[in-house]
Every structure is written in structure tokens, then in C-alpha cells.
C-alpha positions as CSV (number, residue, x, y, z in Angstrom):
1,X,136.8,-14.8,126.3
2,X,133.9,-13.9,127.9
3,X,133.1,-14.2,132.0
4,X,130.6,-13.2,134.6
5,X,127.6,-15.1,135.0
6,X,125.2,-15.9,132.2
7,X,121.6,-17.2,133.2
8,X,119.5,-18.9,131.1
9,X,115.9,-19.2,131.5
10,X,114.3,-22.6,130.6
11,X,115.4,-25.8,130.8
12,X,114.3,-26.2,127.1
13,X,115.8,-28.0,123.5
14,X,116.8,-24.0,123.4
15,X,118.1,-23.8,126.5
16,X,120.0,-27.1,126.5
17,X,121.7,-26.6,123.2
18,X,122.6,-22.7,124.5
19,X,124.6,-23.6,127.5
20,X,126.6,-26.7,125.9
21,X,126.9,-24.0,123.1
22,X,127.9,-21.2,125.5
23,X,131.1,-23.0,126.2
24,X,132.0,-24.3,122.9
25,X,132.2,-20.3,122.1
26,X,134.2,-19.8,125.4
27,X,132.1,-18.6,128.0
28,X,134.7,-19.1,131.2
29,X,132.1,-17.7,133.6
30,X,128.9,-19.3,135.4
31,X,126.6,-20.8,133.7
32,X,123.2,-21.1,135.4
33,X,119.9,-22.8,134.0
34,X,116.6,-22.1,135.4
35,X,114.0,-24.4,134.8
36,X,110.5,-25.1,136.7
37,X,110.7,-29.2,135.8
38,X,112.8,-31.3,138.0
39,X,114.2,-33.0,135.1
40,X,117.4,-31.8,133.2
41,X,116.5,-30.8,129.6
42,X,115.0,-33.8,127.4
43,X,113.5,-34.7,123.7
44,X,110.2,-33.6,123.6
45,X,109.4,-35.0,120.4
46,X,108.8,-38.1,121.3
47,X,106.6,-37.6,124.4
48,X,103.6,-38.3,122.1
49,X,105.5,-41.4,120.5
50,X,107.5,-43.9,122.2
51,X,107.3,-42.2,125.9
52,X,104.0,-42.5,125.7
53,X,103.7,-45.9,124.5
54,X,106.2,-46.8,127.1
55,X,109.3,-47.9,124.5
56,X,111.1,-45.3,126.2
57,X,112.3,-44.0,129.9
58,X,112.9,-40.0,130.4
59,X,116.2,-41.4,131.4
60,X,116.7,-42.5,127.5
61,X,115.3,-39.3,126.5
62,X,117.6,-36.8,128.2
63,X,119.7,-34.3,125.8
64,X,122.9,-34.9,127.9
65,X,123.6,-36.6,130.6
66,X,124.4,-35.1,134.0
67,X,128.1,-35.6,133.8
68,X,127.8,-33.5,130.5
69,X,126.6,-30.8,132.8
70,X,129.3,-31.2,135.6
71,X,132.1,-31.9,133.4
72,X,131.3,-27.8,132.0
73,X,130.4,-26.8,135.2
74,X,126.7,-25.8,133.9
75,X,124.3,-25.2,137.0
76,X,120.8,-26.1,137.0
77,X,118.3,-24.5,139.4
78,X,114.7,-25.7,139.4
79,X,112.8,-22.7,140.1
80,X,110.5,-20.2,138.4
81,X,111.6,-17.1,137.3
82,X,108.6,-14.2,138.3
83,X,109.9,-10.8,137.3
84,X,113.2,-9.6,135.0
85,X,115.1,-6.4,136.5
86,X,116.5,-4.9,133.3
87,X,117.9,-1.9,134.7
88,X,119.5,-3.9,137.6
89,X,120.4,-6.6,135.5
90,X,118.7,-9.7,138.2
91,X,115.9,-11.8,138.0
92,X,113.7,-12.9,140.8
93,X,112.8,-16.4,141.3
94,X,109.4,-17.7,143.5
95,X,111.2,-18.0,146.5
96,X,112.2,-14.2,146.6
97,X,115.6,-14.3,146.1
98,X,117.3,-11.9,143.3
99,X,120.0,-13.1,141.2
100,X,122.1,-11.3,139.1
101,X,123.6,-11.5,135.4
102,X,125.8,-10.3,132.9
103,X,124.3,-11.6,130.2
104,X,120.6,-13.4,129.7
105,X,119.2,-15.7,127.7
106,X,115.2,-16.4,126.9
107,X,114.1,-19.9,126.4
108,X,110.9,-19.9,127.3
109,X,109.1,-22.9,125.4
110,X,105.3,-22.5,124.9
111,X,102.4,-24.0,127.1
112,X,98.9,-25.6,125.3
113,X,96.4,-23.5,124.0
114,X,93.8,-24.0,126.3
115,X,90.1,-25.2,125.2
116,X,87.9,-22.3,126.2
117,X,85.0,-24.9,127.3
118,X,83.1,-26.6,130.3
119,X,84.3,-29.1,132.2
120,X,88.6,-29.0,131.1
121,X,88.8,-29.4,134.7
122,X,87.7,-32.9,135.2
123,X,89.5,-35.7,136.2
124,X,90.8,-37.8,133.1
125,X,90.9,-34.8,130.8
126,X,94.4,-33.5,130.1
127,X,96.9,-31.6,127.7
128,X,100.0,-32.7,126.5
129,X,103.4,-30.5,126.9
130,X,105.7,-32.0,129.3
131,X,106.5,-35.5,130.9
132,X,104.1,-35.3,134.2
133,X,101.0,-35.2,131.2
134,X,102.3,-38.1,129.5
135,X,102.8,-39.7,133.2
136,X,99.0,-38.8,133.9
137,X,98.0,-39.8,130.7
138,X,99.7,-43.2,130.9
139,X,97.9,-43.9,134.2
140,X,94.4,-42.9,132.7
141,X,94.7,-45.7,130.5
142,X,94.7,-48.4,132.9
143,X,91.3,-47.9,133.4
144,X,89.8,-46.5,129.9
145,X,88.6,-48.0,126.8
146,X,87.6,-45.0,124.7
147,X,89.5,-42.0,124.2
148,X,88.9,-39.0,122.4
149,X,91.1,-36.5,121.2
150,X,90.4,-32.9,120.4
151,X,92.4,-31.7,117.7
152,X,94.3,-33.2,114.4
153,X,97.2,-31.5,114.4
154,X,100.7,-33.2,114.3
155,X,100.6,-33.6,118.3
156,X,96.6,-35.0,117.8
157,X,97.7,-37.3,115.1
158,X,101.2,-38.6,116.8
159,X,98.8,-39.4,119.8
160,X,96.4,-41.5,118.1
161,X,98.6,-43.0,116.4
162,X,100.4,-43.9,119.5
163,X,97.3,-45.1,121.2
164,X,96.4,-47.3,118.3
165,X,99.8,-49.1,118.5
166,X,99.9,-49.6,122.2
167,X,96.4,-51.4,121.6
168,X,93.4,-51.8,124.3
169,X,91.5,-48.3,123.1
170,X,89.1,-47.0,120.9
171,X,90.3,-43.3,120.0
172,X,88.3,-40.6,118.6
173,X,89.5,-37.6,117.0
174,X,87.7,-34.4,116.5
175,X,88.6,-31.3,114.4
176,X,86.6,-28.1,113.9
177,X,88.3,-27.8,110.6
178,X,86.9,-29.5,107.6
179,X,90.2,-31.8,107.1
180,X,92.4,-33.2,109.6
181,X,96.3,-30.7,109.3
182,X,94.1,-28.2,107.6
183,X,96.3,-25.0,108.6
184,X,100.0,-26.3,107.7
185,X,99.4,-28.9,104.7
186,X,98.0,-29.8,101.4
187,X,94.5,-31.7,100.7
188,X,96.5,-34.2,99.2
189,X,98.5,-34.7,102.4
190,X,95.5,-34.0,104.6
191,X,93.5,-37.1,103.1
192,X,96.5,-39.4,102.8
193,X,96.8,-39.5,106.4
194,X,93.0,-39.4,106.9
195,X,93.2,-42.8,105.0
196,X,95.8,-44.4,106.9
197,X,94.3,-43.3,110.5
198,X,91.3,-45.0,109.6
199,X,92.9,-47.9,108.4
200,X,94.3,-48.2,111.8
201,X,91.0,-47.7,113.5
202,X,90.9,-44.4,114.5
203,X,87.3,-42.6,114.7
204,X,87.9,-39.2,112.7
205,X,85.6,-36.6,113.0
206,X,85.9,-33.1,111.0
207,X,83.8,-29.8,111.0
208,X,82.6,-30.7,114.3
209,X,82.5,-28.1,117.6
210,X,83.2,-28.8,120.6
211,X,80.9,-27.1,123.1
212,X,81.7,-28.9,126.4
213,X,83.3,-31.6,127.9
214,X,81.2,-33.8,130.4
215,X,81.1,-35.9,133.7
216,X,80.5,-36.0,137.5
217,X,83.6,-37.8,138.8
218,X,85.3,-38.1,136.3
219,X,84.5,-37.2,132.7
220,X,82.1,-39.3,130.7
221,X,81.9,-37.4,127.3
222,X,82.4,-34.6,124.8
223,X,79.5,-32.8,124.0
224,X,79.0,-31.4,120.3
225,X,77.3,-28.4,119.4
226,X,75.1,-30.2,117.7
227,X,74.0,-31.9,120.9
228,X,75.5,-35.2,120.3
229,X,77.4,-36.8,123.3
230,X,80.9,-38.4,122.8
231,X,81.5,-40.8,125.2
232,X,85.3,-40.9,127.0
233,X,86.6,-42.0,129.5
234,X,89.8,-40.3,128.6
235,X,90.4,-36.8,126.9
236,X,93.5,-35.3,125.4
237,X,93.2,-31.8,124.3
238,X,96.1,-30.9,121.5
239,X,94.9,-27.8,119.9
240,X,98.1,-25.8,119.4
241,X,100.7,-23.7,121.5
242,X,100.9,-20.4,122.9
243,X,104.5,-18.9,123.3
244,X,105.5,-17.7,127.0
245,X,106.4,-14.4,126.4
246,X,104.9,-12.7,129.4
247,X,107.9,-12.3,131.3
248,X,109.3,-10.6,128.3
249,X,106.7,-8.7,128.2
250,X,106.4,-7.4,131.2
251,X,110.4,-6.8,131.6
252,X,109.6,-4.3,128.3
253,X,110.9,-6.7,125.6
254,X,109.9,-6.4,122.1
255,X,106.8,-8.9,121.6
256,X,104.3,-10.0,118.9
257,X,103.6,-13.6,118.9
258,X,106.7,-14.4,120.3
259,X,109.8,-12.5,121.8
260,X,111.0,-10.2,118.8
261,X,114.9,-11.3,117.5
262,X,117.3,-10.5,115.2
263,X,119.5,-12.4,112.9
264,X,121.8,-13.0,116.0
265,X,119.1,-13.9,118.3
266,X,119.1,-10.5,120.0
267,X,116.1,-9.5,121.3
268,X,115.5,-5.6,122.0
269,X,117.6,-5.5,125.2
270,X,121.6,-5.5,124.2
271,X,122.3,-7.6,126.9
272,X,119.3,-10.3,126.4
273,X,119.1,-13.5,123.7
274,X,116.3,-15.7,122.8
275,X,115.6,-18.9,121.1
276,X,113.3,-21.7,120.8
277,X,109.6,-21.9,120.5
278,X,108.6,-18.7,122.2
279,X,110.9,-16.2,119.8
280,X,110.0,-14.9,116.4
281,X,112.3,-14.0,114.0
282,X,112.4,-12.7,110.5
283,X,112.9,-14.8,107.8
284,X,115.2,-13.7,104.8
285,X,114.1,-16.5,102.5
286,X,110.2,-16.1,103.0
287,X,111.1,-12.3,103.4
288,X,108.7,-12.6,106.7
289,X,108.4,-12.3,110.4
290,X,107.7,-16.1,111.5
291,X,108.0,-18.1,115.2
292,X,109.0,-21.6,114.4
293,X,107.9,-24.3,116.4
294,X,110.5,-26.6,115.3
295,X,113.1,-28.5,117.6
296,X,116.0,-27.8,114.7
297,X,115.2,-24.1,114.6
298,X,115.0,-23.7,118.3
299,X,118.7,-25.2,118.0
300,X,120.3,-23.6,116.0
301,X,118.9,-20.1,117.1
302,X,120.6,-21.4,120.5
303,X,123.9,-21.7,119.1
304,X,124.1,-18.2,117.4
305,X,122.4,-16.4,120.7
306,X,125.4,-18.5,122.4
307,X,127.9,-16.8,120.0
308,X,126.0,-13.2,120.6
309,X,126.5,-13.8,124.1
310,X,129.9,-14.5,123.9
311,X,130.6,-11.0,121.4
312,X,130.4,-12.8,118.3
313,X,129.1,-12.6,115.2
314,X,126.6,-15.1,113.5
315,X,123.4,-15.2,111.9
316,X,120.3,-17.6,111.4
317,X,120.7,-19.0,108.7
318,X,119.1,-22.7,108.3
319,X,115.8,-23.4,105.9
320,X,113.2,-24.4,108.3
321,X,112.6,-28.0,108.8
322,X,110.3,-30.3,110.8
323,X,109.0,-33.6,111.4
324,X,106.8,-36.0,112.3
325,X,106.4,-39.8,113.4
326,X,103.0,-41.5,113.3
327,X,102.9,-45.7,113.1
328,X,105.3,-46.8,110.1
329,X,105.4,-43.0,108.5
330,X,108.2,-40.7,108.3
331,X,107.1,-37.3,107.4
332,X,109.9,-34.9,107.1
333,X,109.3,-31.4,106.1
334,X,111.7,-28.4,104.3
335,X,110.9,-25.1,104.3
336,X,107.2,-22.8,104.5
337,X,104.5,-23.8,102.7
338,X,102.6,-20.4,103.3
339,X,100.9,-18.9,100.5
340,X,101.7,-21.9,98.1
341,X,99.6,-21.9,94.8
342,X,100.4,-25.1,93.0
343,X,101.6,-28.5,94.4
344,X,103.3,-31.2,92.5
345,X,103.6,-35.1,93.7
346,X,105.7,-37.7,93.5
347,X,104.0,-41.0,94.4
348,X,100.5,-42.0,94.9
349,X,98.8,-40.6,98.2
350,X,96.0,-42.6,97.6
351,X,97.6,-46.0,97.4
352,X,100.8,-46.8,99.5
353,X,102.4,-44.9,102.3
354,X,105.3,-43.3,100.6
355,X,105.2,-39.8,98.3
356,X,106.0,-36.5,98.1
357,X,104.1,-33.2,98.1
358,X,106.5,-29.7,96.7
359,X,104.7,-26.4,97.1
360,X,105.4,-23.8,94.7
361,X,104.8,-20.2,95.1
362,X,105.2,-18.2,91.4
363,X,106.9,-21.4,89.5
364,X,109.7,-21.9,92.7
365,X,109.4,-24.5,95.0
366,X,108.9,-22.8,98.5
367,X,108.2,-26.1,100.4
368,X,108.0,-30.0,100.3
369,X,106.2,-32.8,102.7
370,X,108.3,-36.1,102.0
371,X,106.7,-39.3,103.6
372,X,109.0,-41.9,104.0
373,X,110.7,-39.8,100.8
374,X,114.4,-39.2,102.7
375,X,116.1,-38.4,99.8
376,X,113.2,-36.3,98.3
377,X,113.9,-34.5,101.7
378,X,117.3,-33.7,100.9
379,X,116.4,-32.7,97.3
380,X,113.6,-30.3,98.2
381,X,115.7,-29.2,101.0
382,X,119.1,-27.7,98.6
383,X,116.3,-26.4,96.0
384,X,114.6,-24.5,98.1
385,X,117.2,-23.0,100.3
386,X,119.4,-22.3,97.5
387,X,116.3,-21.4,95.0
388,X,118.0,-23.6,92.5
389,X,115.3,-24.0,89.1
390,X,114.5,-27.2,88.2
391,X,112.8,-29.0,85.5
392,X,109.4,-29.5,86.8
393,X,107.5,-31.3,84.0
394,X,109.4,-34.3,85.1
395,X,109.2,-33.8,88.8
396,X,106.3,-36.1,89.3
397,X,107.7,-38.8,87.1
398,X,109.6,-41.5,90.0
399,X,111.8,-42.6,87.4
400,X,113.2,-39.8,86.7
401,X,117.0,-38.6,89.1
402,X,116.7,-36.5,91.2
403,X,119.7,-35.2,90.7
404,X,119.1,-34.2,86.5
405,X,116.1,-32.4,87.6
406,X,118.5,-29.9,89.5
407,X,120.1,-29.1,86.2
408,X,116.6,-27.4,85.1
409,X,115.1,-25.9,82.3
């Protein structure tokens, strides 16, 4: 059984899972949690969804209550960690103060990708990582009948949709890219959900630039490169993550788009884990180096850098695997769809909101997008981790079982 005091950085869905983890594997030491929110570690996920729309309290969202914490004797700190003493084995926090460790742990998160334009700084324009933006947001409302959004990725789309349902709002969405979920989907799935965000009112607005954002006050508009002015009276910026690594960095960790790991979560320091949306990690089944911004992932790599930690052996070993709720739609996705060459369906995109979209790669089937297509999910999910062939001429047809199709040709 392992002792001494084990620190983990970030009071994340990593770091949660890592110190409920670190005692499942038998860490008798201290456990301490450093986080710089106030709040004990909650679902992020649905920040953009029902917290936003008020259906939910941060209460209702925690991971674990506080008697989980108390009943393991796991200490939370809230504090920000500044520097990382290798050698000495301490980290400082911003008050000064030097703490020491016997083992460390990495769970950094990662922050919004800023918008490199004028006027981010005004009041009512914001970004959406934590609970204090869904808090500002929510109180911007009161007061605003059109908002725009920059971006259509998943976190764009989830917040329209969001505002749509809550009612009271106009909401415009603009995307430099030419569809909305260009980078991580299909066409096919791309103008499905162009479809149904128009049927529920949303302004969508591709291959447009954003050059600045406007106001005196308060801001008043988005300004296009093209000169046209976008009135708002409330922005949300969703244009991607960047991984905190810099305290890795500068500690003299392994980095490149994300804290470098290995199978067990190790990162280049023997005596240091990570996990969670700031690590990268090589993939055996896509044979490639890839940081997953996925609340599973970020899990799981928790409980094997909890095992490391504790002088075990594991490995990584889950298929990738996402998801995302906008209105009525479930969309659950298995596995990486990069460098897909062919895509089968099964259902109509363009009529109904229920289908599924399998990527192939060379004949296999490397990923799948299932909306509202739960056991599609689970099909896609076995075939692709296990690389199992299957007969795909009849893949498309809805009559056909699911199950016979595993039994390929």
C-alpha cells in the first residue's frame, strides 16, 4: 500500500475520478486537490445544456458529494498552483507557500481559445468554460434579445440550442468554415444539424470572418470582414480549447499539444501522472499520438494514472467515445473519424432526426456518429474496437440485425 502525500492538481472530471480512484487502488496517505474554482469538482457537460437553461443547480451537478470527500479523507485546497519543484519534489501555490509530495498528478483541464479580435473585452461578450461564464451569461439574458455566437462547434451548437429552448432570443451563429462541425464530422452530419437548427430558428451563418466585435458600453455588434454589422446584445465566443500545459512546461515535462503520456498515464517525470483534457497520449488503435477532449477518456486515463501512482500496472485501453445533447438529439460518437474515405448511413439525414453515419478508412470501419441510434452506438462501438469485419452491403439497409452483420463477409 502506498503512503505519503499525493497532490493532485485540478479540481477537474480527471482529477475528481483520480482521487476517488487513488483510494480504490489503496493510497493510505494524503490526498490533496488543488483547484482555483471554489466549487468541488462538477459535470461540465452540461454547462451549455440544462445549467444554462436553468433545469439544473451546480449543487445537482457535482461529481460527489462532500461527504464522499470526507468519508476518504480527500482534501481540497482552492488555490493556484504557480511553479512545480521537480527536483525538490513541492509545488508553490499564489500565496507563497511550498508544499511537498510524493507522488503528483496533472489535471490540468484546458481554457477557451481566445478570438484574436477587437473589442473581446466588452461588457456582454463572454466565453464558456466554467460555471461563473454560464452565471454571467445567464444574467446577460435578462436584458438581451439577440445573441450571436461565434463558432459551430459542439459547445456553439449545444448553446444555441439551449438558447432556443429557454425562449425570449434571436441567436445567430457564425462559422468561418464553410459548414457548421466542419473539422470533426461528415457533410452528411454537418447539414443534418444545419437543418434542424434552422428549423428551430437559429440564424446560421458559414464562411463568414469575424473581424471585430463592437460597442461603447456594452457591445452592440459583430463586425464582418465584409463590413456588415451584426447586431448583439449578447456574444458567446466557443471556438475551441487550448490545453494548460504551461506549468508542465515550464517544470521541463514532455509537451506537444498536451502534456506527453504513456500507456499508464506517466508523463516524463517517474514520479508525475496526467489525465484529462490537457494530456496527449498515443493511440494503439489509430496507431497515433492524439489529446482527447472527451469526459470518458479523461476518466478512465484517471483511474490508470491512480493505479501508476499506487505502483501498479495498467494501461489505456478504452475506444474513444463522446457525446453531445442539442434539443431532442442524442448524438453519441465511437471512435476517430480522422482520415476517413468512405461513409455509409443508416437512416435518412435529410428527413427525421434519427440515423447513423460509419466512417471507413481502407474497407474497416474507424468511426460512427449515431443520432438518437443507441444501439447503432453499441454496434459501431465492439466493431471498431475489436476490428471485427462486417458485411457492409447491407449496413445501410434498417431492416437488416445488427447483430448478422457482425458475422461478415
Amino acid at each position: 500500500m502506498e503512503s505519503g502525500r499525493a497532490i493532485i492538481i485540478g479540481a477537474s472530471h480527471a482529477g475528481a475520478q483520480l482521487c476517488a480512484s487513488l483510494r480504490q487502488e489503496g493510497w493510505e496517505g494524503e490526498i490533496l486537490v488543488i483547484g482555483d474554482e471554489s466549487s468541488l469538482p462538477y459535470h461540465r457537460p452540461p454547462l451549455s445544456k440544462t445549467y444554462l437553461s436553468g433545469k439544473s443547480s451546480l449543487d445537482e451537478l457535482l461529481i460527489r458529494p462532500l461527504s464522499f470527500y470526507e468519508k476518504h479523507t480527500i482534501t481540497f485546497r482552492h488555490a493556484r498552483v504557480t511553479t512545480i519543484n521537480r527536483q525538490a519534489r513541492t509545488v508553490t501555490v499564489n500565496d507563497g507557500e511550498e508544499i511537498g509530495y510524493d507522488k503528483l498528478a496533472l489535471c490540468l483541464g484546458a481554457r477557451p481559445r481566445l478570438l484574436s479580435v477587437e473589442g473581446t473585452e466588452l461588457p456582454g461578450v463572454h466565453y464558456l468554460r466554467d460555471a461563473d461564464d454560464i452565471e454571467a451569461i445567464r444574467a446577460g439574458l435578462g436584458n438581451a434579445r439577440r445573441v450571436v455566437i461565434i463558432g459551430a462547434g459542439y459547445i456553439g451548437l449545444e448553446t444555441a440550442a439551449s438558447l432556443r429552448t429557454l425562449g425570449g432570443v434571436e441567436v445567430t451563429v457564425l462559422e468561418t468554415a464553410e459548414r457548421v462541425l466542419q473539422r470533426v464530422t461528415a457533410e452528411e452530419l454537418s447539414a443534418f444539424y444545419a437543418r434542424v437548427h434552422r428549423e428551430e430558428g437559429v440564424e446560421l451563418r458559414t464562411g463568414v470572418t469575424v473581424a471585430a466585435i463592437e460597442g461603447d458600453e456594452h457591445v452592440r455588434g459583430v463586425r464582418l470582414a465584409d463590413g456588415e454589422l451584426v447586431e448583439a446584445d449578447l456574444v458567446i465566443v466557443g471556438i475551441g480549447v487550448v490545453p494548460n500545459t504551461e506549468l508542465a512546461e515550464a517544470a521541463g515535462l514532455s509537451v506537444d499539444d498536451g502534456i506527453l503520456i504513456d500507456s499508464s498515464s506517466l508523463t516524463s517525470d517517474p514520479n508525475i501522472v496526467a489525465a484529462g483534457d490537457c494530456a496527449s497520449y498515443f493511440i494503439t488503435r489509430y496507431a497515433r499520438q492524439h489529446r482527447l477532449e472527451s469526459v470518458p477518456s479523461a476518466g478512465e486515463q484517471a483511474k490508470v494514472a491512480a493505479a501508476t501512482m499506487c505502483g501498479k500496472t495498467k494501461a489505456i485501453s478504452a475506444l474513444p467515445w463522446f457525446w453531445s445533447d442539442q434539443y431532442d438529439l442524442k448524438l453519441q460518437i465511437a471512435g476517430l473519424n480522422d482520415g476517413y474515405d468512405s461513409v455509409e448511413l443508416r437512416g435518412d439525414p435529410d428527413n427525421g432526426r434519427s440515423f447513423a453515419c460509419f466512417y471507413f478508412k481502407d474497407g474497416e470501419m474507424i468511426a460512427a456518429d449515431c443520432v438518437n441510434r443507441p444501439k447503432e452506438f453499441m454496434f459501431a462501438r465492439r466493431v471498431i474496437k475489436d476490428r471485427l469485419p462486417i458485411d457492409r452491403s447491407r449496413l445501410a439497409d434498417t431492416e437488416s440485425s445488427l447483430s448478422e452483420l457482425m458475422k461478415g463477409s
